[in-house]
Wavefront OBJ file of the C-alpha trace (Angstrom):
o trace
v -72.546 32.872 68.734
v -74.967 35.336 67.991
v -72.309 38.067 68.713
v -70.944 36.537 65.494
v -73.050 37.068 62.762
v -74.453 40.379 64.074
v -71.271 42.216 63.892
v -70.258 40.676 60.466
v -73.401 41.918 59.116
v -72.884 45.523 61.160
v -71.671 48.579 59.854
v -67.901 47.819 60.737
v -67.296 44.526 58.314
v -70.300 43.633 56.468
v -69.473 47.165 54.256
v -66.819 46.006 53.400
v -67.618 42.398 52.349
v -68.665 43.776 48.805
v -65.299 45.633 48.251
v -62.589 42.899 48.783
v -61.077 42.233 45.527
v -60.401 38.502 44.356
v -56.838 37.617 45.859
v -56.567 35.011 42.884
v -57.127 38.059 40.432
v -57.846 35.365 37.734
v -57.567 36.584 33.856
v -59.898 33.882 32.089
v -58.049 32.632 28.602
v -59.702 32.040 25.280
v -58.270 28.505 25.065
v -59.735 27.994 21.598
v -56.844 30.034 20.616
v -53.947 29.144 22.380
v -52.269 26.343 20.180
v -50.955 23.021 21.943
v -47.291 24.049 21.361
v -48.203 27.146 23.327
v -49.406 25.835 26.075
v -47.161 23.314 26.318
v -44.619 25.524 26.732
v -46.621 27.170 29.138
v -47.236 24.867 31.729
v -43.150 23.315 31.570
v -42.373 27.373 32.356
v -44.950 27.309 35.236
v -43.725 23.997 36.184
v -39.906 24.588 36.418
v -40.049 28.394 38.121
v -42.547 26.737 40.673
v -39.974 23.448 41.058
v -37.231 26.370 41.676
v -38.809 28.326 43.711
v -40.537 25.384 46.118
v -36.586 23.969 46.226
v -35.640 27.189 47.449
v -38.083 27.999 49.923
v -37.853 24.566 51.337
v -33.860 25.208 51.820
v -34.992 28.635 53.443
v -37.102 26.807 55.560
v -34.606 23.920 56.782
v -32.160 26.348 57.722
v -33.733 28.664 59.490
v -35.230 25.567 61.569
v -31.467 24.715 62.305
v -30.941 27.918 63.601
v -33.685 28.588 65.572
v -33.588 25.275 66.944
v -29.879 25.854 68.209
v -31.020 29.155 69.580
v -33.662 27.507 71.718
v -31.844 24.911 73.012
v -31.109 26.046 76.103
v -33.851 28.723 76.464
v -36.998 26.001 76.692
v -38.316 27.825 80.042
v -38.906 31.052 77.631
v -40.782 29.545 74.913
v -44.480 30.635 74.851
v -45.336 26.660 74.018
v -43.015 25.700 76.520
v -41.540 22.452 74.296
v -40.363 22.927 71.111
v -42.457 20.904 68.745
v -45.808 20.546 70.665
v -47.641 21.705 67.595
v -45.386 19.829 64.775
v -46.077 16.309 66.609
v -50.067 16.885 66.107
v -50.323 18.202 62.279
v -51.472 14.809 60.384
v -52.929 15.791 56.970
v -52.933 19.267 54.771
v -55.183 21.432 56.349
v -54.212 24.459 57.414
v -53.008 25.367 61.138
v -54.625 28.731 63.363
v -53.079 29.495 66.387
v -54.190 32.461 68.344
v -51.642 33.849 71.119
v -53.244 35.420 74.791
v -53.228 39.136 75.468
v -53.365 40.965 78.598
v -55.579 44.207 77.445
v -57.537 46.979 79.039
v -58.828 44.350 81.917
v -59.043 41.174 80.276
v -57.518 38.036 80.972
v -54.700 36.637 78.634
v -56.953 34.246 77.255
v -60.622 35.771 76.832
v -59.689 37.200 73.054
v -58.196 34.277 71.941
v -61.023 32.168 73.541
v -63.617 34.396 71.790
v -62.037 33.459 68.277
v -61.903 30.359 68.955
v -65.667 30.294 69.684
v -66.722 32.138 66.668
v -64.438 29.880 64.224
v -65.906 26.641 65.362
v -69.371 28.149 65.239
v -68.798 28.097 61.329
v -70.130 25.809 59.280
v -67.649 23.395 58.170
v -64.812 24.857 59.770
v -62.742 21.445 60.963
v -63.016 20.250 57.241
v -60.647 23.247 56.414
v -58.618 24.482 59.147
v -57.212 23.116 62.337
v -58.056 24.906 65.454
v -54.800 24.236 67.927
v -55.900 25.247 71.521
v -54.129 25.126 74.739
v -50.886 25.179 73.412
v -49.456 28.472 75.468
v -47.716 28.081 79.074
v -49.460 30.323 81.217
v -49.878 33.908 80.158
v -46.308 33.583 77.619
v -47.599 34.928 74.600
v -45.775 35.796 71.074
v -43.358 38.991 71.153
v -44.200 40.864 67.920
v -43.441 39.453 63.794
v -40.537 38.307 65.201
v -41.794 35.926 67.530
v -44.873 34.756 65.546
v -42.515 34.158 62.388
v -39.899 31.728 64.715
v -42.956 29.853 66.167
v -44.577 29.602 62.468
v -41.285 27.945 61.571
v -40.557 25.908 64.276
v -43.816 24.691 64.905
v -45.299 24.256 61.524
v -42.474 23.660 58.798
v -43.173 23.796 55.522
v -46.969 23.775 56.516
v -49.571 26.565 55.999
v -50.481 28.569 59.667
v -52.284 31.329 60.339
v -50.380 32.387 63.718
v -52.718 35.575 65.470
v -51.070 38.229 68.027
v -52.119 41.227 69.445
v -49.737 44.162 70.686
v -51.849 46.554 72.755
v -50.791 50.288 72.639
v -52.388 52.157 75.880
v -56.579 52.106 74.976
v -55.311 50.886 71.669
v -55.059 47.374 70.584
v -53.622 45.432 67.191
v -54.236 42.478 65.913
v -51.241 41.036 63.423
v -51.452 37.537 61.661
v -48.028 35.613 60.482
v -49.170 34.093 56.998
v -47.117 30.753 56.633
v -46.486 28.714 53.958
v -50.772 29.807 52.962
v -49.441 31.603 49.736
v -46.835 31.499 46.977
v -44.989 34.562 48.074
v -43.838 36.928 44.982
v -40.848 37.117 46.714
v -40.168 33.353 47.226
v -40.746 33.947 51.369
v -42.225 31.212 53.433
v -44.683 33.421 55.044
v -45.386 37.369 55.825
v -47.023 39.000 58.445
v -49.738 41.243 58.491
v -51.974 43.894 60.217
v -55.071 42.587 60.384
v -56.639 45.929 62.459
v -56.339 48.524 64.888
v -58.894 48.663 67.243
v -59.415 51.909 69.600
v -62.043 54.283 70.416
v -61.720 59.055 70.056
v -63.140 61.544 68.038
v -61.291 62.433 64.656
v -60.752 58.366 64.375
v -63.219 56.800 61.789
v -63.374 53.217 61.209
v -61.250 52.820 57.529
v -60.696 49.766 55.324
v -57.500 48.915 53.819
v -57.605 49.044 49.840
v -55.963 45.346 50.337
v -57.207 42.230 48.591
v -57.798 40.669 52.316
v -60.054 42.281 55.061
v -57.737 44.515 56.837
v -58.559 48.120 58.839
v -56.208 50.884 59.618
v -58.467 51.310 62.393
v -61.827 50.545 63.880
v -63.405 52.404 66.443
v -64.692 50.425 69.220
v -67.946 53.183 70.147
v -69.147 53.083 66.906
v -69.854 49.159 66.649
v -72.720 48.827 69.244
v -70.924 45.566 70.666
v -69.190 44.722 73.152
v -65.327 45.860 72.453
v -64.232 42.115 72.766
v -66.318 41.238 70.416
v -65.550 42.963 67.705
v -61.808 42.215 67.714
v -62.737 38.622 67.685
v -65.408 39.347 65.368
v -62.921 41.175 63.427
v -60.121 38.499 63.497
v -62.402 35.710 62.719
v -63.309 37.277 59.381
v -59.910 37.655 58.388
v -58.747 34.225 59.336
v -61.717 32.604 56.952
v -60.855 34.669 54.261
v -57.319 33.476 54.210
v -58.470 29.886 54.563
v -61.131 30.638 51.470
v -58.226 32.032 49.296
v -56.076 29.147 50.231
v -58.038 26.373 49.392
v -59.276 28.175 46.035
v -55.707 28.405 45.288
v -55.032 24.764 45.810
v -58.247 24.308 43.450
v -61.136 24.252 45.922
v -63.257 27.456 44.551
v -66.235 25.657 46.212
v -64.241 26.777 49.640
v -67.022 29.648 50.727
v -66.862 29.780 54.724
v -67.952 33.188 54.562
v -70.884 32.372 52.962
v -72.199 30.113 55.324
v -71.603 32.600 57.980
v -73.436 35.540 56.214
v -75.983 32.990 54.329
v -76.250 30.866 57.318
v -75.340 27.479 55.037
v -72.355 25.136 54.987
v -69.722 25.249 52.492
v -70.180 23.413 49.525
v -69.002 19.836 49.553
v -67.698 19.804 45.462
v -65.423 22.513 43.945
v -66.776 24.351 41.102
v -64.849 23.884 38.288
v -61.776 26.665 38.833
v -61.276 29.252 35.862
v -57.743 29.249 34.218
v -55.643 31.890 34.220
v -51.879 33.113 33.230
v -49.139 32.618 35.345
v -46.511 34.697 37.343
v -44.516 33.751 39.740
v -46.461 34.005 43.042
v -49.055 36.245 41.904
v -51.684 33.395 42.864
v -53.250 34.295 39.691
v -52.995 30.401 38.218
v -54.340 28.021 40.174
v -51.823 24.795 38.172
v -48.728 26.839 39.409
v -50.116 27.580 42.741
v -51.044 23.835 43.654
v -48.128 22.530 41.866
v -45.717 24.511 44.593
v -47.378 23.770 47.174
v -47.213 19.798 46.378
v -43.366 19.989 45.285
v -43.413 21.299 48.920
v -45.036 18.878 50.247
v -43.124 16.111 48.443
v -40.035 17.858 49.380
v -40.209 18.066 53.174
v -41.203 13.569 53.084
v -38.229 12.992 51.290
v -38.926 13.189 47.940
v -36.652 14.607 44.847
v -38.554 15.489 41.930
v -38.033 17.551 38.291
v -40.238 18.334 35.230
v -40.498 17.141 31.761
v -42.073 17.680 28.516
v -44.977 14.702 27.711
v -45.188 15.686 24.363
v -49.005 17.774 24.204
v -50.226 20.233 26.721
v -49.325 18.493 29.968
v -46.555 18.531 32.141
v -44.818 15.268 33.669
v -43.442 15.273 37.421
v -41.243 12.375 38.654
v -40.768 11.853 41.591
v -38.563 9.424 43.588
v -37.230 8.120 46.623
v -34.807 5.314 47.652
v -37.223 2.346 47.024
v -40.229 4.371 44.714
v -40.235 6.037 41.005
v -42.885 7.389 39.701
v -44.326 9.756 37.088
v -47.040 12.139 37.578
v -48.823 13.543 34.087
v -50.711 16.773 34.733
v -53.327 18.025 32.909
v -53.730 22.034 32.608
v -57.058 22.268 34.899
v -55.388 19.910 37.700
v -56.399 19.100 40.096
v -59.673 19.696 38.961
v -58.531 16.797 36.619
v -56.917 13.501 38.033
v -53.541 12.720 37.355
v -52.650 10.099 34.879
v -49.826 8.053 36.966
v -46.511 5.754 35.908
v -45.701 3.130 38.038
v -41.520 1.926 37.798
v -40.389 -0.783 39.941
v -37.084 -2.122 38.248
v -38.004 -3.279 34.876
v -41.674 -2.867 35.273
v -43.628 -0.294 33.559
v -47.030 0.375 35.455
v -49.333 2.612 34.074
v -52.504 3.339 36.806
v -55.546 5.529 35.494
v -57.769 7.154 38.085
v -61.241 7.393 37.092
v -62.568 10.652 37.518
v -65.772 10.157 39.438
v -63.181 9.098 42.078
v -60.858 11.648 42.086
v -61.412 14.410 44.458
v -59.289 18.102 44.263
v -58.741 17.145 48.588
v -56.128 14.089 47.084
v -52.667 14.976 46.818
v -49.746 13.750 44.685
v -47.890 13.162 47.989
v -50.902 10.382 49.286
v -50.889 8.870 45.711
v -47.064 8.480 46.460
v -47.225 7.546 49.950
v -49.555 4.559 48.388
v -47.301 3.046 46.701
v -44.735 2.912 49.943
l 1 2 3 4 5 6 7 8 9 10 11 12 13 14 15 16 17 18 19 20 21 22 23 24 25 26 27 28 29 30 31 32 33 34 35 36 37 38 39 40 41 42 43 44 45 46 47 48 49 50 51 52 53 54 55 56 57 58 59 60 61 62 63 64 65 66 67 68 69 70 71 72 73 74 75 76 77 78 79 80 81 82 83 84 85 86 87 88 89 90 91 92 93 94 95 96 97 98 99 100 101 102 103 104 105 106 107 108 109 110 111 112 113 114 115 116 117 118 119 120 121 122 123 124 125 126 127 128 129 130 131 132 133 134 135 136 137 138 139 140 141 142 143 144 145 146 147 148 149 150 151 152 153 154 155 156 157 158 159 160 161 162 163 164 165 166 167 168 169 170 171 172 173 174 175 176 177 178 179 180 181 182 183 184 185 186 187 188 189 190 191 192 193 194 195 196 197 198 199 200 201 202 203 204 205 206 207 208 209 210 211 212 213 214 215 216 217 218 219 220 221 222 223 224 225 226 227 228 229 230 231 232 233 234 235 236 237 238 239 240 241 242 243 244 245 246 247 248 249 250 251 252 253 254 255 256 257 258 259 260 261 262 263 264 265 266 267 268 269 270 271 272 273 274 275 276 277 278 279 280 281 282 283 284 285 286 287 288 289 290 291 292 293 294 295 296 297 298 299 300 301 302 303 304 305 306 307 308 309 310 311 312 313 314 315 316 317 318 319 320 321 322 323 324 325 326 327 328 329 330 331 332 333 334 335 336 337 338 339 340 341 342 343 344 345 346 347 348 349 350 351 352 353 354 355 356 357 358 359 360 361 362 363 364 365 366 367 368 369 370 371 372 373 374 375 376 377 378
């Protein structure tokens, strides 16, 4: 779309392109100085808060599923996806899920904003390769009834995996746009997912178009006059931006800080294929501002929701061990402080056998997962 790049470059977003702060905040180390003991101790502290906090979550998760599950049962005809589930049958690998509910506003049809996202997400570059675009999933003109609504379908349709879920509540002339966040970031308060305003969007003197100090692309409002578009446009225009932000964050998080779909939109290039080689920084709790701690929750996740028990030890220099077991599989994981830029160094146990498997690094990509290395073995 043409639409597209002309109002990310206008005088509504592209200003503020230069002013979004890095989500990851990273604090680069002087790892000359940090001594092995150090660091070791380090990484286990990263390691067991995000082992606790994944556990957690992933109880949060489970029971709240219960729940709304048992609530739903015999209210099917009022759920805006009509069957519980729809969604959670389709999701197949990691990538993240976007979901954009209809809207009824100021003369258009329930689906002509969502449609118009849509269109400008798959018009970028590399898109598929990083997010999952789930269409057609509302009955009719049922759409999602406020953070309430958006965080029970996040929940019940993808458990445990990252969504972006989109809504709009429209106000008179006004419209806003809200996204649920699920599962996409290590929460400082250990929640699976938070929603957010992305914009509002209306048009009257004494209203300027104002950014958000946030680290993601947000508006307290934009005026619709002022863009020179179509008002349609912009909104999607608007909401598009903010959805590939979140996915660029995410993957840089899980070690991907080659993950530039904004780029290729403003540059008019596709992502790059390889990650650059992701900075180190310290750790807090869900700060995102280490990208070890941040992957390592989301894989304990991961592992979690397939079955999978797992705890932390010490490996005796600065790495961190992670076994992980089922019924019928052992095995130990040995991460090195820049994983996953790294591969993992992996123990084999099958009864009394003691197999130790090396993966060469020109073959190791940051896309594998601890949970497919396990699921190999099955």
């Amino acid at each position: 779309m043409e639409w597209f790049l002309a109002v990310i470059l206008g005088p509504v977003i592209s200003g503020l392109a230069g002013r979004i702060p890095d989500l990851i905040g990273f604090e680069l180390r002087n790892r000359g100085v940090v001594g092995a003991a150090e660091e070791e101790r380090r990484l286990i502290e990263i390691a067991e808060r995000r082992d606790a906090a994944a556990r957690e979550i992933q109880a949060r998760e489970e029971h709240e599923r219960r729940m709304l599950l048992e609530r739903y049962r015999h209210r099917g005809e009022h759920y805006p996806l009509g069957v519980i589930g729809r969604l959670a049958e389709k999701i197949s690998d990691g990538r993240p899920a976007v979901l954009v509910a209809p809207v009824s506003w100021h003369g258009l049809p329930a689906g002509r904003l969502p449609g118009l996202i849509h269109e400008a997400l798959r018009e970028v570059a590399g898109f598929s390769r990083y997010a999952e675009l789930h269409t057609g999933a509302f009955v009719g003109d049922r759409t999602i009834r406020g953070s309430v609504g958006a965080a029970e379908i996040s929940a019940l349709e993808f458990p445990a995996h990252p969504a972006i879920v989109v809504w709009f509540e429209a106000d008179g002339s006004d419209i806003s746009a809200f996204a649920h966040l699920g599962s996409l970031f290590p929460a400082v308060d250990g929640a699976a997912g938070f929603p957010i305003r992305i914009a509002r969007f209306g048009t009257g003197p004494g209203r300027p178009t104002r950014p958000d100090g946030g680290s993601l692309p947000t508006w307290q409002h934009i005026d619709l006059s002022e863009a020179g578009q179509p008002a349609e446009k912009v909104i999607a225009a608007a909401v598009a931006w903010f959805v590939l932000t979140c996915l660029e964050y995410h993957w840089q998080l899980r070690g991907f800080a080659g993950a530039d779909l904004r780029g290729s939109v403003l540059a008019g290039r596709a992502p790059a294929d390889a990650p650059a080689d992701p900075p180190a920084g310290d750790a807090e709790p869900g700060t995102g501002g280490d990208v070890f701690g941040c992957r390592l929750e989301m894989e304990l996740r991961e592992l979690e929701r397939r079955g999978f028990d797992h705890e932390t030890a010490e490996f005796g220099d600065t790495r961190v061990a992670l076994i992980v077991s089922d019924q019928d599989l052992e095995l130990a994981f040995v991460l090195a402080p820049d994983y996953p830029l790294s591969p993992p160094m992996v123990f084999h146990v099958a009864g009394a056998l003691r197999e130790r498997m090396e993966i060469d690094a020109a073959d190791w990509s940051a896309e594998r997962t601890l949970l497919e290395i396990a699921e190999g073995f099955r």
